[in-house]
Residue frames as qw, qx, qy, qz and C-alpha x, y, z in Angstrom:
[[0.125, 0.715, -0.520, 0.450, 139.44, 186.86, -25.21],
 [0.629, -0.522, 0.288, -0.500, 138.16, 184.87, -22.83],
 [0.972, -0.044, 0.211, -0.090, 138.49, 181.90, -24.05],
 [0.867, 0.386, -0.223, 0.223, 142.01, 182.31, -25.14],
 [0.286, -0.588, 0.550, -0.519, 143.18, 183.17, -21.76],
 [0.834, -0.162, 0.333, -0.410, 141.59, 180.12, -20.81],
 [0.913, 0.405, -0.049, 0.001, 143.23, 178.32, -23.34],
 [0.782, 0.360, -0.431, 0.271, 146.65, 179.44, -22.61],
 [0.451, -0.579, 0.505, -0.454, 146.31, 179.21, -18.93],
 [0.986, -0.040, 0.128, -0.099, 145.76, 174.89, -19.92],
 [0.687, 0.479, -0.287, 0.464, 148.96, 175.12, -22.12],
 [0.604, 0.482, -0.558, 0.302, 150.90, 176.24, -19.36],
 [0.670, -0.435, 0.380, -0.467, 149.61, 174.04, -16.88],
 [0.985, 0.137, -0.047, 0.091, 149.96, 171.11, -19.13],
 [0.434, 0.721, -0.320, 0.435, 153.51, 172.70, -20.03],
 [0.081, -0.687, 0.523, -0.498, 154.62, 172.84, -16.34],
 [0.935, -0.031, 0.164, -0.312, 152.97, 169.25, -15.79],
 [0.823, 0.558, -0.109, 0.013, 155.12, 167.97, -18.42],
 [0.128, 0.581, -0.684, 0.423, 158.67, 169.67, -17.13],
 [0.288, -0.586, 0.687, -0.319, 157.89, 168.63, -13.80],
 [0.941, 0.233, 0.035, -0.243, 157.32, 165.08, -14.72],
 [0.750, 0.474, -0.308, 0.343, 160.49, 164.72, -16.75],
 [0.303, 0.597, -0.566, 0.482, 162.31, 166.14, -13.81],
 [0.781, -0.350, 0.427, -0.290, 161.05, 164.28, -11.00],
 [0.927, 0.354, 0.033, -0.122, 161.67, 161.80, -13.43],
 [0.358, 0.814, -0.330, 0.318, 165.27, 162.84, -13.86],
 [0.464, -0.434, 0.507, -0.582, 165.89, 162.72, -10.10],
 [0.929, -0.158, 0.305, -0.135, 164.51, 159.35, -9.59],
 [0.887, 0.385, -0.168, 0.190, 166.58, 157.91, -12.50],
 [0.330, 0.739, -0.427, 0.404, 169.68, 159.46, -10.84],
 [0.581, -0.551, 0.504, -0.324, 168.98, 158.06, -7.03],
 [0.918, 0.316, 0.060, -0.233, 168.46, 155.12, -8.96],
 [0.829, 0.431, -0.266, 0.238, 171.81, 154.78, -10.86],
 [0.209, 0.703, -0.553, 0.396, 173.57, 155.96, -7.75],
 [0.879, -0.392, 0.197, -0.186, 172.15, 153.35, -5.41],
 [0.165, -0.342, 0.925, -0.001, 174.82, 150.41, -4.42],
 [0.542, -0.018, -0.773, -0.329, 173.07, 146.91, -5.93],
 [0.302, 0.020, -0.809, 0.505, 172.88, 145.96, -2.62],
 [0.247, 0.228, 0.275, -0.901, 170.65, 148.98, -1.48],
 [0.517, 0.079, -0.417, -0.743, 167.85, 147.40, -4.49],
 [0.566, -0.112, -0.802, -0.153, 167.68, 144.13, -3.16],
 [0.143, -0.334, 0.580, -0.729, 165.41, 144.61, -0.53],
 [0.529, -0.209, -0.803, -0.177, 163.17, 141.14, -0.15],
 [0.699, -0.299, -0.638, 0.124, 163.34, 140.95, 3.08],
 [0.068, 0.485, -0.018, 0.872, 162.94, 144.17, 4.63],
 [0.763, -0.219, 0.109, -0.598, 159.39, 143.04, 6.22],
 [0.905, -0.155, 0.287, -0.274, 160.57, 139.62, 7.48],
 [0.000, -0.449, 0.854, 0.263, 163.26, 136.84, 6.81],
 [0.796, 0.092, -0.269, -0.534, 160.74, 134.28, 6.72],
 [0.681, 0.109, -0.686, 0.233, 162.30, 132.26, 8.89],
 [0.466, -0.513, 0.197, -0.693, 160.86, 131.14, 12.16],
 [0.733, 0.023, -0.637, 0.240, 161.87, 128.53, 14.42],
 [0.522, -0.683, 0.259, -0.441, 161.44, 128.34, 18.55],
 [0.854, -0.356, 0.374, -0.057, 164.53, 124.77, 18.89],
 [0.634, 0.509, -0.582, 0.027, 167.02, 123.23, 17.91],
 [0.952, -0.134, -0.161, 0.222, 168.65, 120.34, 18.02],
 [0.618, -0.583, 0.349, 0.394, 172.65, 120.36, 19.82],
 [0.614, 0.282, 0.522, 0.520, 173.59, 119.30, 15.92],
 [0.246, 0.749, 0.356, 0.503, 171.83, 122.09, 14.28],
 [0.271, -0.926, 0.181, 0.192, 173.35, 125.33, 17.18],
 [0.667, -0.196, 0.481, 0.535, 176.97, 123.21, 15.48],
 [0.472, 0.429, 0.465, 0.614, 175.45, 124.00, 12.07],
 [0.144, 0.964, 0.172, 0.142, 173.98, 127.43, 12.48],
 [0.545, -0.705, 0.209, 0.402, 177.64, 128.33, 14.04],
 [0.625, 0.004, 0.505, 0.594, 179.15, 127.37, 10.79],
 [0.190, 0.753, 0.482, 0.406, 176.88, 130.11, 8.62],
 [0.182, -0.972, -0.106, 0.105, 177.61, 132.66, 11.02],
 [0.689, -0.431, 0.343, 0.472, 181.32, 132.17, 10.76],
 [0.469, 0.198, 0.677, 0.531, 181.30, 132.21, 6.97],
 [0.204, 0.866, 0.379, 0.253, 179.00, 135.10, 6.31],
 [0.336, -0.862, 0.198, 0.323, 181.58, 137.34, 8.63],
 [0.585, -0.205, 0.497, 0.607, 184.56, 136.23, 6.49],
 [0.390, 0.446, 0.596, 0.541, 182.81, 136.79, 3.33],
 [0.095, -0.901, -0.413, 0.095, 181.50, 139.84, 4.59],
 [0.301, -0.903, 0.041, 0.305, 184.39, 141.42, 5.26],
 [0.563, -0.311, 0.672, 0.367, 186.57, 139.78, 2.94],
 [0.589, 0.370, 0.655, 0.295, 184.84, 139.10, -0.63],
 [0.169, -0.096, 0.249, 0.949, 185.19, 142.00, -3.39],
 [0.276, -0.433, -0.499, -0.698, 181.58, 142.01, -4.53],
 [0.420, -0.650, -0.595, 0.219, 180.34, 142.13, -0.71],
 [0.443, -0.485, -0.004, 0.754, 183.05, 144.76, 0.20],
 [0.035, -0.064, 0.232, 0.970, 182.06, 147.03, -3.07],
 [0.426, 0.279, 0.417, -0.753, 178.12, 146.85, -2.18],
 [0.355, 0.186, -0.544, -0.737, 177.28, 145.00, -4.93],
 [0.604, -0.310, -0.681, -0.275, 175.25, 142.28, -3.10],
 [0.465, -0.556, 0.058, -0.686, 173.24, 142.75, -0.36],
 [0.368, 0.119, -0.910, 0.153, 174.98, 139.90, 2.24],
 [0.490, -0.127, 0.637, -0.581, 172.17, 140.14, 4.98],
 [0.658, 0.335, -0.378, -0.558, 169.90, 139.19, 1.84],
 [0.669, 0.319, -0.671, -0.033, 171.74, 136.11, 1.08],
 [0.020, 0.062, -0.911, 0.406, 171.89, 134.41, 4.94],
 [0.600, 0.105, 0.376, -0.699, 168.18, 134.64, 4.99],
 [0.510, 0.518, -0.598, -0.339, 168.55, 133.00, 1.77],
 [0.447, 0.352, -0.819, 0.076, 170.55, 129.99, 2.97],
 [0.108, -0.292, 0.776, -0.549, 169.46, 129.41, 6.48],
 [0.890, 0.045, 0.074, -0.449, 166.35, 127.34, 5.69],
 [0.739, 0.431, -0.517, -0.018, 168.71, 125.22, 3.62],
 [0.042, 0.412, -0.773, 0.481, 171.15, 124.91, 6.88],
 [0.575, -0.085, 0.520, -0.625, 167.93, 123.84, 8.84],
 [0.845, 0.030, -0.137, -0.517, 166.57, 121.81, 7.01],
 [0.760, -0.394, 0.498, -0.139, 167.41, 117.99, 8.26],
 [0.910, 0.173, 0.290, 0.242, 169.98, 115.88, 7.25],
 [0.355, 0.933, -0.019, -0.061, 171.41, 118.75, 5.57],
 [0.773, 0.161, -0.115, 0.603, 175.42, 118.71, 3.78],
 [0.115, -0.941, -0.079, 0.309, 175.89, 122.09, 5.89],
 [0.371, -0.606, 0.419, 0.565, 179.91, 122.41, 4.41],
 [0.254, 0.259, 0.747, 0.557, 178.67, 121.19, 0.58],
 [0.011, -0.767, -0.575, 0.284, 175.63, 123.80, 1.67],
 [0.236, -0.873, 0.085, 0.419, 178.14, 126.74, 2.76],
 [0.332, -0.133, 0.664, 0.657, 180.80, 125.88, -0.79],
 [0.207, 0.662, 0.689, 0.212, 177.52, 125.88, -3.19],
 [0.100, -0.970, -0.198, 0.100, 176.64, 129.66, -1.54],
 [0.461, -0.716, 0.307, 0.424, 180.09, 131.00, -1.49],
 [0.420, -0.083, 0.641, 0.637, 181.49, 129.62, -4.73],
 [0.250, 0.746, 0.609, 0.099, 178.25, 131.10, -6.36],
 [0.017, 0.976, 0.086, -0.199, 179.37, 134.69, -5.79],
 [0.650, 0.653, -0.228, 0.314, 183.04, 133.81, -7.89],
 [0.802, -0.431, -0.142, 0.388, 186.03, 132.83, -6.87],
 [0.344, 0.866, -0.018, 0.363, 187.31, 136.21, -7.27],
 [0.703, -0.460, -0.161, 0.518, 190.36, 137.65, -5.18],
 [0.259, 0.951, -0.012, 0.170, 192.32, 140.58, -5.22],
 [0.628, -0.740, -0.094, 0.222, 195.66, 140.07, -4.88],
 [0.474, 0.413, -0.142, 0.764, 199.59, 141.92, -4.46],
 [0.281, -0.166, -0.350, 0.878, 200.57, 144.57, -2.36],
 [0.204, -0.797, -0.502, 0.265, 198.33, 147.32, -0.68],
 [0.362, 0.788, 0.021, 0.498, 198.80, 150.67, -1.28],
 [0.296, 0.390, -0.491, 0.720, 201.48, 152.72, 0.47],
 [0.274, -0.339, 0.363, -0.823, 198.71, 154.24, 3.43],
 [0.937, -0.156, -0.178, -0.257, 196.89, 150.78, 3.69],
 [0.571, 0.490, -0.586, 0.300, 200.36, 149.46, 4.74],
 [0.701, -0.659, 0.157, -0.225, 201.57, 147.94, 8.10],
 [0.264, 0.544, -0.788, 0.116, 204.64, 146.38, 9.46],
 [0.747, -0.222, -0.625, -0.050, 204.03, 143.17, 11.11],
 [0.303, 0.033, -0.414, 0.858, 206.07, 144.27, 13.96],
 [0.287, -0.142, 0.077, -0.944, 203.22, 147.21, 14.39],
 [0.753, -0.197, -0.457, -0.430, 200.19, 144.73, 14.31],
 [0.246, -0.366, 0.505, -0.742, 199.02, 143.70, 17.73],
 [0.498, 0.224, 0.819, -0.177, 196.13, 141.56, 17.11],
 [0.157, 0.121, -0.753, -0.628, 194.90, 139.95, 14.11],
 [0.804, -0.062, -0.042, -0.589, 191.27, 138.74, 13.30],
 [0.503, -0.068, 0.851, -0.135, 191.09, 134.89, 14.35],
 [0.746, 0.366, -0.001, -0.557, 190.64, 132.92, 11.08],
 [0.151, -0.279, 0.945, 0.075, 192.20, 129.59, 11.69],
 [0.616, 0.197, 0.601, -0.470, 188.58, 128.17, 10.82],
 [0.722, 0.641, -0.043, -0.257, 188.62, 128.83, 7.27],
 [0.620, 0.454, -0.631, -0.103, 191.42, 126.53, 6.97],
 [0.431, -0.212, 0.821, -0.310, 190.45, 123.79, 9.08],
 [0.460, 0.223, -0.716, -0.475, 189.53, 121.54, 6.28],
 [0.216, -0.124, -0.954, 0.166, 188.44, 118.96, 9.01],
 [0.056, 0.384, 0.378, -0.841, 186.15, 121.47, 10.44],
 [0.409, 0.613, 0.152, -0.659, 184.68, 123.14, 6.87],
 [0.824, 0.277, 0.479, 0.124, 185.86, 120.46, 4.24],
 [0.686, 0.000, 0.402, 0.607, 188.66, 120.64, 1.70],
 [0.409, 0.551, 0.450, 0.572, 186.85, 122.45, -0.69],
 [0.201, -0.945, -0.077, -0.245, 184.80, 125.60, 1.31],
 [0.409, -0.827, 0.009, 0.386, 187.91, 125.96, 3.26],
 [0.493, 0.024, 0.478, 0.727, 190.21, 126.23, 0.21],
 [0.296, 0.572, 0.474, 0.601, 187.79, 129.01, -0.76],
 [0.354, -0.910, -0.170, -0.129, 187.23, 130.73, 1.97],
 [0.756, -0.339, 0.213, 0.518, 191.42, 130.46, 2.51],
 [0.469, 0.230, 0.509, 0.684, 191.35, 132.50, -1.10],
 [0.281, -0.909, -0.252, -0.174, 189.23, 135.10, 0.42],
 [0.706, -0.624, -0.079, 0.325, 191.69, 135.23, 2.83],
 [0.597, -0.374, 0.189, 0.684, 194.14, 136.67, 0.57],
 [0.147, 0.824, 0.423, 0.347, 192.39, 139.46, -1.02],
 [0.308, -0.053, 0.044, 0.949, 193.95, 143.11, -0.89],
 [0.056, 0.792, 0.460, 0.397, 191.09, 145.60, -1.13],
 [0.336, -0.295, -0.330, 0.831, 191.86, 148.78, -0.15],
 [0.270, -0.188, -0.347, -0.878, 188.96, 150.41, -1.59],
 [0.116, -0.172, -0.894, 0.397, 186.68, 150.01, 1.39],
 [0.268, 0.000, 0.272, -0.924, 184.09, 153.00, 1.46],
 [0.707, -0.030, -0.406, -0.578, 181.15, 150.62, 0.41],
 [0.502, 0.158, -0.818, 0.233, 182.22, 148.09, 3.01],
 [0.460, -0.688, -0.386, -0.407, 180.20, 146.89, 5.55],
 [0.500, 0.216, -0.398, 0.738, 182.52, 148.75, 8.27],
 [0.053, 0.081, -0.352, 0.931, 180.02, 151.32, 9.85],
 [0.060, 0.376, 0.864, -0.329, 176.94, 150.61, 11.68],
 [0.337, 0.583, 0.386, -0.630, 175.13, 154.32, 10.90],
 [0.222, 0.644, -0.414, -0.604, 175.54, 154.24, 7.10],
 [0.394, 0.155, -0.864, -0.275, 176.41, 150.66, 5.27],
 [0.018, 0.173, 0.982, -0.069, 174.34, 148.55, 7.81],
 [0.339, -0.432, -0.452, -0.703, 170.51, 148.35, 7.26],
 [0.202, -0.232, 0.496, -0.812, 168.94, 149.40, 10.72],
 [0.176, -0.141, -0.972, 0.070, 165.74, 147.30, 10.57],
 [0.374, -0.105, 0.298, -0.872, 163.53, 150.10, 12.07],
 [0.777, -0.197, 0.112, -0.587, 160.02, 148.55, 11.95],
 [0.266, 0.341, -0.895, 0.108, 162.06, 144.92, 12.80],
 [0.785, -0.323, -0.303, -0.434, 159.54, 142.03, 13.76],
 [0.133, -0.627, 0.705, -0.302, 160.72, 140.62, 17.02],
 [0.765, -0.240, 0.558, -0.213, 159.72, 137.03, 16.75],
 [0.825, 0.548, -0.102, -0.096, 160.77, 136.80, 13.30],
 [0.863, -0.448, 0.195, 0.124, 163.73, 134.04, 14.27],
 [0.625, 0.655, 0.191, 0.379, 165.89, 135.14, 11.27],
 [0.106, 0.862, -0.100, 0.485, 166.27, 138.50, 11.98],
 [0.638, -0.720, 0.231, -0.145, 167.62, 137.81, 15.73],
 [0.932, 0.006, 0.218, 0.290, 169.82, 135.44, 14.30],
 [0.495, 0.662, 0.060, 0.560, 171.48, 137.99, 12.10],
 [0.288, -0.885, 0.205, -0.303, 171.46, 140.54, 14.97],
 [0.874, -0.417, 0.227, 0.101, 173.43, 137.69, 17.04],
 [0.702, 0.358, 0.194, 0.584, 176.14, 137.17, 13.61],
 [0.161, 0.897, 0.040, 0.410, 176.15, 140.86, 12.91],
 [0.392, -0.833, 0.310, -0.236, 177.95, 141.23, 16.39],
 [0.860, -0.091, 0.351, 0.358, 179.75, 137.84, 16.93],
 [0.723, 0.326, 0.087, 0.603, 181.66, 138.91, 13.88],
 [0.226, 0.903, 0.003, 0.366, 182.13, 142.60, 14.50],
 [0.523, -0.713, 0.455, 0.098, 184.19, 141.61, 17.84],
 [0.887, -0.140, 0.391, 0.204, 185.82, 139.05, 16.21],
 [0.610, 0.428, 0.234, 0.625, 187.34, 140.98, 13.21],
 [0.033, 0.859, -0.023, 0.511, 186.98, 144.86, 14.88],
 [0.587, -0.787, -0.029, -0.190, 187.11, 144.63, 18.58],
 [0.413, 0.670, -0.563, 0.253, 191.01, 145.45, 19.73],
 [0.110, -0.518, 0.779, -0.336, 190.99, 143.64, 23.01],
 [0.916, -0.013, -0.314, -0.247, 189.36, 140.33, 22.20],
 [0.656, 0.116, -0.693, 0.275, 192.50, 138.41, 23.20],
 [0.053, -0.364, 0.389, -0.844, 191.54, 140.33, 26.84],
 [0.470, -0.361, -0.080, -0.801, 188.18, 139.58, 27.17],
 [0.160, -0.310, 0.871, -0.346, 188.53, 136.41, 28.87],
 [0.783, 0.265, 0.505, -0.248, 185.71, 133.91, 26.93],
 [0.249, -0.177, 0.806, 0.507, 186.39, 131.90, 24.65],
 [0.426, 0.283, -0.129, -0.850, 184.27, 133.57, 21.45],
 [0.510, 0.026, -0.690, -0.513, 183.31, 130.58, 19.27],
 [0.321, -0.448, -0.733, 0.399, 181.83, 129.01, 22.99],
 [0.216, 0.224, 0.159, -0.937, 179.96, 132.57, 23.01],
 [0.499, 0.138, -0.569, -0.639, 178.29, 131.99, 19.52],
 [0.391, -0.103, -0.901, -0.156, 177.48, 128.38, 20.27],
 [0.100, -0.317, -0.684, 0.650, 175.63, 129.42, 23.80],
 [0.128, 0.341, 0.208, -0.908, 174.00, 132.33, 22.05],
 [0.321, 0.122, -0.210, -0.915, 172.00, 130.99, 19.47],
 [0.323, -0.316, -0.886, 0.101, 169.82, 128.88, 21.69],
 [0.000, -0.625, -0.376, 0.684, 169.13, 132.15, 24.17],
 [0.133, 0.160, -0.343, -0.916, 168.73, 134.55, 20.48],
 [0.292, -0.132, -0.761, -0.564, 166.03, 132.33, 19.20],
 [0.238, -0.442, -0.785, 0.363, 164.40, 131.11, 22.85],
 [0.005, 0.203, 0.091, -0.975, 162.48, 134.69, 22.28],
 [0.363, 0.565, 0.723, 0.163, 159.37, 136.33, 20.63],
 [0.026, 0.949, 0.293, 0.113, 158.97, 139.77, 21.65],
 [0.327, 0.767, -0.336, 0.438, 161.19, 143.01, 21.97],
 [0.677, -0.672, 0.107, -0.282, 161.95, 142.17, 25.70],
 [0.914, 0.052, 0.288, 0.280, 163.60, 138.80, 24.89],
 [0.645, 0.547, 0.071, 0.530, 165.77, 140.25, 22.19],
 [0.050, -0.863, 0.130, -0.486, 166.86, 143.38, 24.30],
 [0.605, -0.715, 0.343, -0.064, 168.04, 141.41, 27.25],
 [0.928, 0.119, 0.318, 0.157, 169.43, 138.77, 25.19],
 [0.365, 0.676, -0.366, 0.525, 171.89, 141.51, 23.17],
 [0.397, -0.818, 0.275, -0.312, 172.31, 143.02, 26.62],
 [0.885, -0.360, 0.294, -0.034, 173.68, 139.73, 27.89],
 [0.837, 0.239, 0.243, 0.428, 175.82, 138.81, 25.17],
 [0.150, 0.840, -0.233, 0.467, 177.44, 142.56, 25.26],
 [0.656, -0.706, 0.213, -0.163, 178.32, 141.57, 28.85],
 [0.970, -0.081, 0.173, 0.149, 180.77, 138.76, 27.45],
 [0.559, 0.624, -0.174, 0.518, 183.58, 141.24, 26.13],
 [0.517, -0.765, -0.348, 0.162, 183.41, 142.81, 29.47],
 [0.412, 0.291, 0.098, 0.858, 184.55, 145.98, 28.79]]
């Protein structure tokens, strides 16, 4: 008797082993298929790998141009805007390339861009996505992406086709700081990357969110170019904390 107590006390241990297995199992496979694409690609979680304490005058010109261009595309491309690619990802990506000397930055910044498809979305908005022109107050500033003298012929002719994209499907969009952006928690504070992004991440959010830009009295793209000498001129959390701090001061609000 004993031993067949003993026997089917294993069976349904193995037996309740087994379920919970398959349903943990279950459960993962479902967080899984409901992640955004974006949310998998996490390389660079622990570090951009990119570290640098100078630049040249030239190269603050080029890094200005990447920051521009990742905000457009950010906010603008259909496969950014429906979470399917992870866009911090992809500046960590490029900005060696930008750095690296001699570099075609605008044959650089076409190459990266045209890679993700020249895809658009356009026609009319739906009825509650609607505006009258009349009602509109201030627009985002995006004479850049067609300054062909500025971002060449081609990247500005794509980034001009960006420009007329319709998406009114937005909820995957990177629109809200506590949700869609990735927070960085155990962020490395000399890692020269990540500050760099922090520096973009804001540059663009006035420049396409913030309603009284045309108010603030500085002239933004003379922000950007100032700030990412002081963003980089850092190591530790100190640096980086006064250095936002400062550059919040410049909306003066």
């Amino acid at each position: 008797m004993v031993g067949e107590e003993t026997r089917r006390s294993w069976k349904s241990l193995v037996l309740f082993t087994v379920l919970f297995i398959f349903i943990f199992a279950g459960c993962s496979t479902s967080q899984e298929s409901n992640q955004l694409e974006r949310e998998k690609d996490r390389k660079f979680d622990t570090g951009s790998g990119v570290k640098f304490s100078s630049l040249s005058e030239q190269k603050i010109e080029d890094l200005a141009k990447p920051s521009k261009v990742w905000g457009v595309v950010k906010y603008y491309h259909p496969k950014v805007v429906s979470g399917e690619i992870n866009w911090d990802d992809e500046l960590f990506r490029i900005i060696p390339s930008i750095l690296a000397e001699d570099s075609d930055v605008n044959s650089i910044l076409y190459g990266w861009v045209h890679s993700l498809g020249s895809e658009s979305i356009p026609g009319e908005l739906a009825t509650e996505y609607q505006f009258s022109e009349d009602s509109i107050q201030l627009s985002p500033s995006t004479d850049c992406c067609k300054d062909e003298k500025y971002l060449g012929t081609e990247l500005s002719l794509e980034l001009s086709k960006l420009l007329d994209s319709n998406i009114s499907k937005r909820e995957h969009a990177y629109v809200r700081f506590v949700d869609k952006e990735n927070p960085y928690s155990n962020m490395i504070f000399d890692d020269t990357g990540y500050r760099l992004m922090s520096l973009f991440r804001y540059w663009n959010i006035i420049e396409y969110y913030y309603p009284y830009k045309d108010v603030i009295g500085e002239d933004w793209e003379q922000v950007l170019l100032v700030f990412i000498p002081k963003m980089i001129d850092g190591s530790d959390y100190d640096s980086y904390f006064m250095t936002l701090v400062e550059l919040t001061t410049k909306i003066h609000d």
